[in-house]
C-alpha positions as CSV (number, residue, x, y, z in Angstrom):
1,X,-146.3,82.5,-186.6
2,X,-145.7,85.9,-187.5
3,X,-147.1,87.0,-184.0
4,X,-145.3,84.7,-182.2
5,X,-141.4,85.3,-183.7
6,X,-142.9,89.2,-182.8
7,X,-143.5,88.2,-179.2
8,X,-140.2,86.2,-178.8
9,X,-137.8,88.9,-180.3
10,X,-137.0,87.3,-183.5
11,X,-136.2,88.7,-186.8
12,X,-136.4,85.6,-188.8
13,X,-138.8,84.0,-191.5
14,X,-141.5,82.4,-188.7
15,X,-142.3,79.6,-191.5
16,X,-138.4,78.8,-192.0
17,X,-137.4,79.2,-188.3
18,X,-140.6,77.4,-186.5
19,X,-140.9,74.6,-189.1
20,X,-137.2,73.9,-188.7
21,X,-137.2,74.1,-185.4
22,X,-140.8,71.8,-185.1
23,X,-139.6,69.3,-187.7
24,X,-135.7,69.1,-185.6
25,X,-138.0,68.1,-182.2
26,X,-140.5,65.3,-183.7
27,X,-138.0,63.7,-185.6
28,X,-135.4,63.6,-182.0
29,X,-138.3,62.5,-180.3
30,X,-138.7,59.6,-183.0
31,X,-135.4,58.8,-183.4
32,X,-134.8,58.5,-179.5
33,X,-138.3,56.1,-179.1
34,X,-137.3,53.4,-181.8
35,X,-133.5,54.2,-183.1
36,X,-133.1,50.3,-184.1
37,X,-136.0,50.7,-186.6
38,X,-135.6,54.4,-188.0
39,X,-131.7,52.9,-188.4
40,X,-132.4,49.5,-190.3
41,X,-134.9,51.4,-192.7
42,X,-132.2,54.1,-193.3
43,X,-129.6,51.1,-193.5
44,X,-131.5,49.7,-195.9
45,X,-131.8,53.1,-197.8
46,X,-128.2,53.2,-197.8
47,X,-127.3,50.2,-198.8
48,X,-129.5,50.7,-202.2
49,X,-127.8,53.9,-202.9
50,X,-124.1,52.9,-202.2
51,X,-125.0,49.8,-204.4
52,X,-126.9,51.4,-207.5
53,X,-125.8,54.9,-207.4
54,X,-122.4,54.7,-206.3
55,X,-121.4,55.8,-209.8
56,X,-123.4,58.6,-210.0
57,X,-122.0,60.5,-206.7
58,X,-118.0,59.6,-208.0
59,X,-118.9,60.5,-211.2
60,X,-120.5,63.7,-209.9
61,X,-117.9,65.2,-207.7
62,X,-115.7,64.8,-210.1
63,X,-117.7,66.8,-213.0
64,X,-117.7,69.6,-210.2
65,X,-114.0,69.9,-209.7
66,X,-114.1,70.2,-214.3
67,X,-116.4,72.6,-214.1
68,X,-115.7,74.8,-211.4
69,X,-111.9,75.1,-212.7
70,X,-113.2,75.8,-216.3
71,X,-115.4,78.7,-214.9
72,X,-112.2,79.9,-212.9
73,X,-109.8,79.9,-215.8
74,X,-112.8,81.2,-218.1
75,X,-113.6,84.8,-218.9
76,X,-116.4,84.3,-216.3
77,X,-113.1,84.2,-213.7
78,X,-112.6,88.1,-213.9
79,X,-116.5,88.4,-211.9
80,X,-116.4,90.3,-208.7
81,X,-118.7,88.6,-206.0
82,X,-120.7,92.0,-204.8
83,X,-120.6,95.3,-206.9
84,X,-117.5,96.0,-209.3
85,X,-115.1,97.7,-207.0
86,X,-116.1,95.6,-203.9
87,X,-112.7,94.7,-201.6
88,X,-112.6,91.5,-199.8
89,X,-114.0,91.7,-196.0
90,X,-111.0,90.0,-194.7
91,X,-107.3,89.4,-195.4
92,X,-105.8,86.3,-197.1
93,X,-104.3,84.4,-193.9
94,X,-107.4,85.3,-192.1
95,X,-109.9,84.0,-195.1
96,X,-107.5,81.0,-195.3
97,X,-108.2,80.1,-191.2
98,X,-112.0,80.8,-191.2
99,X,-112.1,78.1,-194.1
100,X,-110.5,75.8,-193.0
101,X,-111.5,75.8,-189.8
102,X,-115.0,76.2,-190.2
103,X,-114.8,73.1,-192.7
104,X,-112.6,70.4,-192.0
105,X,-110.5,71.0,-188.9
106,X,-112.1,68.3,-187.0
107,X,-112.0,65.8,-190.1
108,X,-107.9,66.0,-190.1
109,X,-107.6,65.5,-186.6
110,X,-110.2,62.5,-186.5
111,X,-108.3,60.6,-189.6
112,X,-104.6,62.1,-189.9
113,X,-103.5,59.1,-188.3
114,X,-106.8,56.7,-188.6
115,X,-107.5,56.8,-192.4
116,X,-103.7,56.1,-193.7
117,X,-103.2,53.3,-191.0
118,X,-107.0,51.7,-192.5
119,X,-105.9,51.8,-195.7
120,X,-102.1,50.2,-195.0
121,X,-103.6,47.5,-193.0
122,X,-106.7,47.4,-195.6
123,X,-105.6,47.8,-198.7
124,X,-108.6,49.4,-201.2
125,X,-107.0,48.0,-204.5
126,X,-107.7,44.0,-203.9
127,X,-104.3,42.7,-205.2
128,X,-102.2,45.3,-203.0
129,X,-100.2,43.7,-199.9
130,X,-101.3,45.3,-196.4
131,X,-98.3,46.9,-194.5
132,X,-96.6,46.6,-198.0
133,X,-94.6,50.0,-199.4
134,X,-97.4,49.9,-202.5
135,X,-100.2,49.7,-199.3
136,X,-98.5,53.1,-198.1
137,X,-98.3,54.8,-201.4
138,X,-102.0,53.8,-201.6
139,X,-103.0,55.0,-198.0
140,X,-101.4,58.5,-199.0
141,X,-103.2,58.9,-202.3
142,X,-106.9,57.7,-201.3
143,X,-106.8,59.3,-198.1
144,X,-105.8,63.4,-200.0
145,X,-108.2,61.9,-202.8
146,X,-111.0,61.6,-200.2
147,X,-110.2,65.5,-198.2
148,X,-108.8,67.0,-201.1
149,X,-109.8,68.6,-204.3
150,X,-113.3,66.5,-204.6
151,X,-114.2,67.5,-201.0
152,X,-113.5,71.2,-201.5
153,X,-115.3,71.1,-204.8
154,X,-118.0,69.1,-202.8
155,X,-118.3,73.3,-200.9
156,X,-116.5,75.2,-203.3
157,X,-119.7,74.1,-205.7
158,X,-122.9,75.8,-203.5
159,X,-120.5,78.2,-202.0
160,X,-120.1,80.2,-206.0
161,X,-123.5,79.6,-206.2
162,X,-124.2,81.2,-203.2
163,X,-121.8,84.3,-203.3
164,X,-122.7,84.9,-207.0
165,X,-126.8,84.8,-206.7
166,X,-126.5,86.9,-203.0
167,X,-124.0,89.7,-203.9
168,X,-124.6,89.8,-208.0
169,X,-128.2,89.6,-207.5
170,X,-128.8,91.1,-204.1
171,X,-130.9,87.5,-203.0
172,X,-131.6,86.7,-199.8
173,X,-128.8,84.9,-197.8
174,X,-130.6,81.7,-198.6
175,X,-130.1,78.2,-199.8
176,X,-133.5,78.7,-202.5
177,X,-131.7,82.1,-203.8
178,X,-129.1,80.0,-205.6
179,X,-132.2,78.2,-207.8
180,X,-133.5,81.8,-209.1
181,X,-132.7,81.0,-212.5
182,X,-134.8,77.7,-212.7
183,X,-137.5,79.0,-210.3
184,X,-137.9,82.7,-210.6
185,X,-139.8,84.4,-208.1
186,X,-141.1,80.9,-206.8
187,X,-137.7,81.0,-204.3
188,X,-140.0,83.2,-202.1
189,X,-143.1,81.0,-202.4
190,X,-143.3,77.6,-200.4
191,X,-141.0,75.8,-202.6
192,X,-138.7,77.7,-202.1
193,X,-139.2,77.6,-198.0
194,X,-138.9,73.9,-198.0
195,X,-136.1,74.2,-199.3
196,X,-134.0,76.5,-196.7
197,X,-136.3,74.3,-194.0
198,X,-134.4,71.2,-195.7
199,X,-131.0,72.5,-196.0
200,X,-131.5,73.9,-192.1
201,X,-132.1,70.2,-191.2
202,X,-129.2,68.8,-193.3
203,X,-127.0,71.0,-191.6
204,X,-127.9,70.7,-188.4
205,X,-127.8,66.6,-188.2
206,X,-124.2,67.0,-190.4
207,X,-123.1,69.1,-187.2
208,X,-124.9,67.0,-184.4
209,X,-122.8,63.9,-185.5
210,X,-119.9,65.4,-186.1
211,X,-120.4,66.7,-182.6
212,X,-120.7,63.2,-181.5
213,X,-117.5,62.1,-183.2
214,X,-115.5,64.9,-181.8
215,X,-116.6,64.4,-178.6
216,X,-115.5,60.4,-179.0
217,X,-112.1,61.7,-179.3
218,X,-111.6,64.6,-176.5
219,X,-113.1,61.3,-174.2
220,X,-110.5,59.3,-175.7
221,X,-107.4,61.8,-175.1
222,X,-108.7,62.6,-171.8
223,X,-108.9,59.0,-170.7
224,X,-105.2,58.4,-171.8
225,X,-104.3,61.4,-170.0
226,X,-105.6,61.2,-167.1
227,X,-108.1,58.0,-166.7
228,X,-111.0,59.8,-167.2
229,X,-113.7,56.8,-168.1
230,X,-115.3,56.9,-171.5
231,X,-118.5,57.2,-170.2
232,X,-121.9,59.2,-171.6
233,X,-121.5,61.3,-168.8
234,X,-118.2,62.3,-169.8
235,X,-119.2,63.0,-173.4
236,X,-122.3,65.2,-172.2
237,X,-120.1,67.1,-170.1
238,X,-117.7,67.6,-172.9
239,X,-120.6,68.8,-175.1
240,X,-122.0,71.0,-172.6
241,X,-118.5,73.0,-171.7
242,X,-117.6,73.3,-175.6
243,X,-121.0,74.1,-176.1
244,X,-120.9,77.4,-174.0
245,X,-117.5,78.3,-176.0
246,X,-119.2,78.0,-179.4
247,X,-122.6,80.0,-177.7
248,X,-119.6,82.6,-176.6
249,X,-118.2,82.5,-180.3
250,X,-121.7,83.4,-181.5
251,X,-122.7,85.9,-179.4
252,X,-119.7,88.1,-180.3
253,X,-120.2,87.2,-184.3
254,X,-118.8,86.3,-187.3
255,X,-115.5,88.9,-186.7
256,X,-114.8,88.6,-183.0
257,X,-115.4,85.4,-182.6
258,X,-115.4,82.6,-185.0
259,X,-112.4,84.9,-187.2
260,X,-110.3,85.1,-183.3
261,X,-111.2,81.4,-183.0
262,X,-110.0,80.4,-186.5
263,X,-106.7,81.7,-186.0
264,X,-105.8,80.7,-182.8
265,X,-106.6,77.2,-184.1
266,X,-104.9,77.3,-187.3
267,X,-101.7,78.8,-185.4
268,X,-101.9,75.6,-182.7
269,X,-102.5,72.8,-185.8
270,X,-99.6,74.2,-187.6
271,X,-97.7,74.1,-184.6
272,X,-98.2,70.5,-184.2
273,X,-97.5,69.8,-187.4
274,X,-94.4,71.2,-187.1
275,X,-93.9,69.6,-183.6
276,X,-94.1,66.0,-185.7
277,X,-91.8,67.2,-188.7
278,X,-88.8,68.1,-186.2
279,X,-89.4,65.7,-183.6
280,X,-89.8,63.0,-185.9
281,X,-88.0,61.5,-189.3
282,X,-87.4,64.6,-190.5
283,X,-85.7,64.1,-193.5
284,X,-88.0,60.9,-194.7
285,X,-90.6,63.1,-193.9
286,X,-89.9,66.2,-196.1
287,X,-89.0,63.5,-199.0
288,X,-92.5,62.4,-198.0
289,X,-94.1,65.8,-198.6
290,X,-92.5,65.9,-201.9
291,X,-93.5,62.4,-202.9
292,X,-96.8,62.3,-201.7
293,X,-97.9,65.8,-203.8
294,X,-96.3,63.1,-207.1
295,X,-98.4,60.7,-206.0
296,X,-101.4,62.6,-205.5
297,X,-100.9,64.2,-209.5
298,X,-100.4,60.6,-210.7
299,X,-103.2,59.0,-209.2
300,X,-105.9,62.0,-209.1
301,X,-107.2,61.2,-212.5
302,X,-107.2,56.8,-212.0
303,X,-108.8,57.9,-208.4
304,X,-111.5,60.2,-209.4
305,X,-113.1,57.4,-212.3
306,X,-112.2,54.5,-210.1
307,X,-115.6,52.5,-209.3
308,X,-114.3,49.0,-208.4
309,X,-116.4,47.4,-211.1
310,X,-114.6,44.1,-210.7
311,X,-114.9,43.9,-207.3
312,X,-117.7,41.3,-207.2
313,X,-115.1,39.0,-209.0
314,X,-111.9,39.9,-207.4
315,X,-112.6,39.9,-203.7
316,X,-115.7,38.9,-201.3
317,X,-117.2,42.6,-200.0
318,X,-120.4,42.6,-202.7
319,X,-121.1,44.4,-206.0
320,X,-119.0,48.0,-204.2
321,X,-116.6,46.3,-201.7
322,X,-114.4,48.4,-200.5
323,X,-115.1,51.4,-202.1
324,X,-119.1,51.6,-200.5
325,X,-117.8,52.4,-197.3
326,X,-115.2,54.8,-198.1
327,X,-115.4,56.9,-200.7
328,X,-119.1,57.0,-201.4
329,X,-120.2,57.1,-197.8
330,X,-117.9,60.2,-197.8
331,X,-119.5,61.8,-200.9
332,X,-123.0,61.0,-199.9
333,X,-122.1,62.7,-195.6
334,X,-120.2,65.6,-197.3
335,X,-122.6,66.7,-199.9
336,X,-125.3,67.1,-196.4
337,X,-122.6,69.8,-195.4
338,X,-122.6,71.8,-198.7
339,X,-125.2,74.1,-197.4
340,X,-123.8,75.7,-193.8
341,X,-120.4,75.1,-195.6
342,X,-121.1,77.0,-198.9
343,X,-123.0,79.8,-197.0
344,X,-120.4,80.1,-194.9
345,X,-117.6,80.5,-197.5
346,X,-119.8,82.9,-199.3
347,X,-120.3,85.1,-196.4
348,X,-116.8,85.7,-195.8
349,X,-115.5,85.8,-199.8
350,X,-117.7,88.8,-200.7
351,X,-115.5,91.2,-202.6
352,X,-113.1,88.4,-204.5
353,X,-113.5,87.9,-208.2
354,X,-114.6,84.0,-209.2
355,X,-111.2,82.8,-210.3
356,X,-109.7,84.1,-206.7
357,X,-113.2,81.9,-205.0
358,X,-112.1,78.9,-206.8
359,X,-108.5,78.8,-207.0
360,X,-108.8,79.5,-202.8
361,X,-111.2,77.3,-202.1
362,X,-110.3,74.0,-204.1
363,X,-106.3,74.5,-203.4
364,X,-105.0,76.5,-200.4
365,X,-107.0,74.4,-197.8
366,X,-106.2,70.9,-200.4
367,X,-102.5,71.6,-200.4
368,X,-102.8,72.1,-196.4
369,X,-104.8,68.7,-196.1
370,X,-101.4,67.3,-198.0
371,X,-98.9,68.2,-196.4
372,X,-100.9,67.4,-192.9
373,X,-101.6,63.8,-194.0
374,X,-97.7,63.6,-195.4
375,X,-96.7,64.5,-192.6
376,X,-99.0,62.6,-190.0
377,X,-99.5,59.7,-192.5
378,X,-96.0,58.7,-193.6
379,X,-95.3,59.0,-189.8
380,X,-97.3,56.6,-188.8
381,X,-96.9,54.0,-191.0
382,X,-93.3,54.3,-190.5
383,X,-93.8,53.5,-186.4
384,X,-96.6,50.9,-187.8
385,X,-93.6,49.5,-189.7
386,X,-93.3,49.9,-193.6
387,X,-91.8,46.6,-195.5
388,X,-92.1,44.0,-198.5
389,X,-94.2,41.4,-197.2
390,X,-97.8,40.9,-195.9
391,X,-97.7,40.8,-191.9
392,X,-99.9,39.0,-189.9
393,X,-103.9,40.7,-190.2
394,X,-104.7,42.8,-187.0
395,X,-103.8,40.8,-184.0
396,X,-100.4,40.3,-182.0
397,X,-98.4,40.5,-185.0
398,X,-99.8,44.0,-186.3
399,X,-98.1,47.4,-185.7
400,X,-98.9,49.3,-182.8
401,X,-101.3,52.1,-184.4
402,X,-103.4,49.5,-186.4
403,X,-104.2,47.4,-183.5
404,X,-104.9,51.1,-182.0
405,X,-107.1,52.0,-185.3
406,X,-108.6,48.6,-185.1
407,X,-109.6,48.7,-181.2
408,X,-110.7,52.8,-181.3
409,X,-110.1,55.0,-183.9
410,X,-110.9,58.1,-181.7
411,X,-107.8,56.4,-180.3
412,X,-105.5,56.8,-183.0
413,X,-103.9,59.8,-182.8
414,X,-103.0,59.7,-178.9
415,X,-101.6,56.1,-179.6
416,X,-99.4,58.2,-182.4
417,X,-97.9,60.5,-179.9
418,X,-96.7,58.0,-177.5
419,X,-93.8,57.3,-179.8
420,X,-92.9,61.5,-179.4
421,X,-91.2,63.3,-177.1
422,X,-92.9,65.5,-174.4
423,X,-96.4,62.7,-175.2
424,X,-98.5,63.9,-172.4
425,X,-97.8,67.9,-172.9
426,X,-98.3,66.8,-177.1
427,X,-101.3,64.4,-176.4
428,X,-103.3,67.4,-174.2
429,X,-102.4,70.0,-176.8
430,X,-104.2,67.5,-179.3
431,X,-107.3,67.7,-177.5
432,X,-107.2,71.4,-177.0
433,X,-107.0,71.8,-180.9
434,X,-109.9,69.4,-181.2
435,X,-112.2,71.2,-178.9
436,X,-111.2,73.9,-180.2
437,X,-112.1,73.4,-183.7
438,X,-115.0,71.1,-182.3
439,X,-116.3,75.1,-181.2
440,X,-115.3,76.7,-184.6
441,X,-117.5,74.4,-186.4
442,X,-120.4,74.6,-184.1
443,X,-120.4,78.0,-183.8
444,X,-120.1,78.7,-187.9
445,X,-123.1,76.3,-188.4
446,X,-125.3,78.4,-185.7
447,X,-123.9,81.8,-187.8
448,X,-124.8,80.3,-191.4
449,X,-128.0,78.4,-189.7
450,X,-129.5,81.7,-187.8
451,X,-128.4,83.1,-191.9
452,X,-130.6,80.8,-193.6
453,X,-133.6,81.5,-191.2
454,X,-133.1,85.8,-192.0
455,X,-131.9,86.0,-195.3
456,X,-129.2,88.1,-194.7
457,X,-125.7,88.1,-193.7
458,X,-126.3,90.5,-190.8
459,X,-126.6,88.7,-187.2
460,X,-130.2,88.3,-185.9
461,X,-130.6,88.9,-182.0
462,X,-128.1,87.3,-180.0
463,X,-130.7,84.8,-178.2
464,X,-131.5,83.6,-181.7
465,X,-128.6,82.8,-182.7
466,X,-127.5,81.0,-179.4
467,X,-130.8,79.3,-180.2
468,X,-129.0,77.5,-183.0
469,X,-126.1,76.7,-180.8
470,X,-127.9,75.3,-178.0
471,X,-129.8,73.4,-180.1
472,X,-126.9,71.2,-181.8
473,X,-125.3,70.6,-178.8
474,X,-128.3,69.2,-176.7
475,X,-129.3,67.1,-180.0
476,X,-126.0,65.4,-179.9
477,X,-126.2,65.5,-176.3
478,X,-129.7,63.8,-176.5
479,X,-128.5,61.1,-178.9
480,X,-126.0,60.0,-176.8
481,X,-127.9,59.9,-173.5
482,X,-130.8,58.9,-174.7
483,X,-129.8,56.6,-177.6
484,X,-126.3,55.5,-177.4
485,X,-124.2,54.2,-180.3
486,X,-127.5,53.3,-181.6
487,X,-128.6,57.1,-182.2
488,X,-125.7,58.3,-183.6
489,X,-125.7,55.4,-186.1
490,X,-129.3,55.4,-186.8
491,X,-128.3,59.7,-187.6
492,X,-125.3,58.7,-189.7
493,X,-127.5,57.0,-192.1
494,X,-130.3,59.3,-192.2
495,X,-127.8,62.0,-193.6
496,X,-126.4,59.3,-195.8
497,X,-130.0,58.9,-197.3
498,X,-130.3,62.9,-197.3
499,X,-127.4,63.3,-199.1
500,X,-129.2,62.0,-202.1
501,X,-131.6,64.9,-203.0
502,X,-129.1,67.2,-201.8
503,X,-126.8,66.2,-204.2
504,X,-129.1,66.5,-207.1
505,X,-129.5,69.7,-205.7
506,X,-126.0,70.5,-205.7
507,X,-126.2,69.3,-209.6
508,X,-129.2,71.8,-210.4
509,X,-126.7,74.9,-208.8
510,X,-124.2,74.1,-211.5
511,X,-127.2,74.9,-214.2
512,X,-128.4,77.6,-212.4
513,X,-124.9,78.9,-212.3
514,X,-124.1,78.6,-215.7
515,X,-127.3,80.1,-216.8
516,X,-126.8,82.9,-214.6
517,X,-123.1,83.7,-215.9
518,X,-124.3,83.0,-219.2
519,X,-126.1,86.4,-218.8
520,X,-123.8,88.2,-218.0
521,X,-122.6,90.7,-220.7
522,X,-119.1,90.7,-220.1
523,X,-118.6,93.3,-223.2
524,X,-119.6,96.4,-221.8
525,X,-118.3,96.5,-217.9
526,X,-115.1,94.2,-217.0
527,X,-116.7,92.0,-214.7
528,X,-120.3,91.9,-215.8
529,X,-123.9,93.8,-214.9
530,X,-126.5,92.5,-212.5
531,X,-129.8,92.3,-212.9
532,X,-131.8,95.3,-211.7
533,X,-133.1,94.8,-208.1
534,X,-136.7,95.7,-208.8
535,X,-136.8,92.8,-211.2
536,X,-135.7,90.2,-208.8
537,X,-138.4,91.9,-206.2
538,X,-141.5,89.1,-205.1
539,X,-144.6,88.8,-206.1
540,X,-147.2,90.9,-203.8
């Protein structure tokens, strides 16, 4: 192996990179021969976890929000991720856009309309009236519940772990460098290879059906601009021209591109926010804003123990009801992210102490989601028609945008903006932002992929890296060719099943990270002394 990463140019781990790379192939190739059967078994696996472990990922999340605002507000908060007079790479606005962007961009645009509308039509709380006002005040709060603090704390948990083992510690850029504490020296040994091989994979199936998601919606806005038919050859094409952008994006690196990127995208969502605010009920909507961040305070705590026990008794839907396809199907895809996303926010917060990590990381991009879902939200169910009484279940008698959720939720928000001014020039300007953080996340998971592979935060060659980028768009390109819906679904709950381990995993960072704080001697230097790095150095 060593020979061959010589003879192609790379400057990688050749056991990392080629077994990645080899298990990525076989397991396309077997996915794309039988998807029906690789998607029942996963299906099945699912289904057993949703049902008997449910608990264990709400419960979990929430223990990782606790303690990653205790170690913030601890003594442990004054730590400096790199040496003690390190300055952060990059500037607060600029840190704040890379984040986001790189993490949930897509997510808001995909459910800012979709997920509020669901949960007003579809109540989660069994004896709640759909399209009542206690249906929107429910809507609001599960749907910030489900992309606020518990999903930042679902990166914010692997991304400390990560900046604190890399920069205190001077480990590899790797996923195993965060399990030093439990494993010693063994994080250089095949253990800790599988690992990094596994978190690669995770990552890059997270991104290849997100990829297929994103490009759902682009179809959709481009066939209710212009009657472009929803077609696979539409959604190849629309993988293959974003795809280029993202390769762009990489080639000119973390600073040039995915920072220029970030901005630009940022600037245009805010924009559109704003668009809706003025444009629309303004003054409901800013009592909205206000409202919704009560709401959110109120029911945060209720929300983040909930686990519709009763629901076996209280409504048809099984032992999980509604719940098992909302909020632990979210845990359980989110927690298969935590590796490219934590990497990622540890390679551009080196410098910042731990309580300035945290505090960013769990709030800035939270109180963003907020104000976007307020704002979006509250909109929508406003033109979906907010009263008293039930209304009729989706059908002719159901507001506009939940007939549009219910028919195609890719849909959604292009079916919001018809009720704006200016539609078509807003409704194109929506799929620009799309595509455009469709690009910022592919090109950040190539970055923190092609990161895993070197150990180190410093770009391979460029033809690796655009390796990493090529290879998530043909995969998603693949699936949809070659499988259909059946791929993607069949891919959906393979990372479902992942999500397991890695969440255990995420678990074991929190004991590594404690252990490793726990040794830090805080008395002599403000913010701590790091190991030596001759006694973190491998075996020979």
């Amino acid at each position: 192996m060593d020979a061959l990463a010589r003879k192609l140019g790379l400057k990688t781990d050749p056991i990392i990179f080629f077994t990645s790379a080899g298990i990525m192939i076989l397991f396309l190739v077997v996915l794309l021969i039988a998807p029906g059967p690789i998607g029942a078994a996963f299906g099945a696996g699912r289904e057993w976890i949703v049902t008997n472990l449910g608990w264990f990922f709400i419960l979990g999340v929430t223990s990782w929000v606790a303690f990653l605002l205790w170690v913030a507000l601890s003594r442990y908060g004054a730590i400096r991720l790199g040496g003690n007079d390190a300055k952060p790479a990059y500037d607060n606005i600029s840190w704040f856009t890379m984040l986001f962007a790189g993490g949930i961009g897509t997510v808001l645009m995909f459910w800012g309309v979709a997920e509020p509308i669901s949960h007003f039509s579809n109540p989660p709380r069994p004896d709640v009236v759909p399209f009542s006002v206690e249906a929107a005040d429910d809507a609001m709060s599960f749907s910030i519940y489900h992309l606020g603090l518990h999903t930042w704390a679902i990166f914010a948990m692997p991304g400390l772990a990560f900046a604190y083992f890399i920069y205190r510690y001077n480990l590899p850029m790797r996923f195993s460098s965060v399990f030093y504490p439990l494993l010693g020296k063994r994080i250089y040994g095949p253990l800790g290879k599988s690992l990094d091989v596994f978190a690669i994979l995770g990552t890059l199936f997270g991104v290849a059906v997100s990829i297929g998601l994103g490009t759902q919606q682009i179809n959709a806005g481009l066939t209710e601009l212009f009657g472009i038919p929803d077609a696979v050859i539409t959604k190849v094409f629309i993988i293959a021209i974003l795809t280029a952008v993202a390769v762009g994006s990489i080639v000119a690196g973390l600073d040039s591109g995915v920072k220029r990127l970030s901005n630009i995208n940022i600037a245009m969502a805010v924009g559109l926010l704003l668009f809706v605010l003025f444009t629309g009920s303004t003054v409901f909507l800013l009592r909205a804003v206000v409202e919704t961040f009560g709401l959110y305070i109120t029911n945060l705590l209720p929300m983040a123990f909930w686990n519709d026990t009763l629901a076996s008794y209280s409504r048809d839907g099984g032992a999980w009801g509604w719940q098992g396809s909302w909020t632990v199907f979210y845990w359980a895809w989110t927690v298969t992210w935590s590796p490219f996303i934590g990497i990622f926010v540890a390679r551009i917060s080196r410098g910042r102490t731990i309580r300035e990590f945290v505090l960013g990381v769990l709030f800035a991009p939270s109180i963003f989601t907020l104000v976007w879902f307020a704002i979006f939200g509250w909109s929508a169910m406003e033109i979906d028609g907010i009263g008293p009484d039930a209304r009729e279940a989706l059908g002719e008698q159901a507001g506009i945008l939940s007939a549009a959720v219910g028919e195609s939720i890719p849909l959604a928000m292009f079916a919001f903006f018809e009720s704006f001014p200016a539609a078509t020039l807003i409704q194109g300007l929506a799929v620009v932002i799309v595509a455009i953080f469709f690009a910022t996340s592919s090109d950040s998971a190539s970055l923190v992929v092609d990161m895993l592979c070197t150990g180190s935060a410093d770009p391979g060659p460029w033809h690796q890296r655009v390796f990493w980028g090529v290879s998530e768009g043909m995969l998603a390109a693949m699936l949809i060719v070659l499988a259909g819906e059946a791929g993607l679904t069949a891919l959906q709950e393979v990372i479902t099943v992942v999500g397991l381990p890695m969440f255990i995993l995420v678990f074991a960072m929190m004991f590594a990270l404690y252990r490793g704080l726990s040794q830090e001697d805080l008395s002599e230097v403000q913010v701590g002394r790091p190991p030596k790095r001759e006694e973190l150095a491998p075996d020979e």
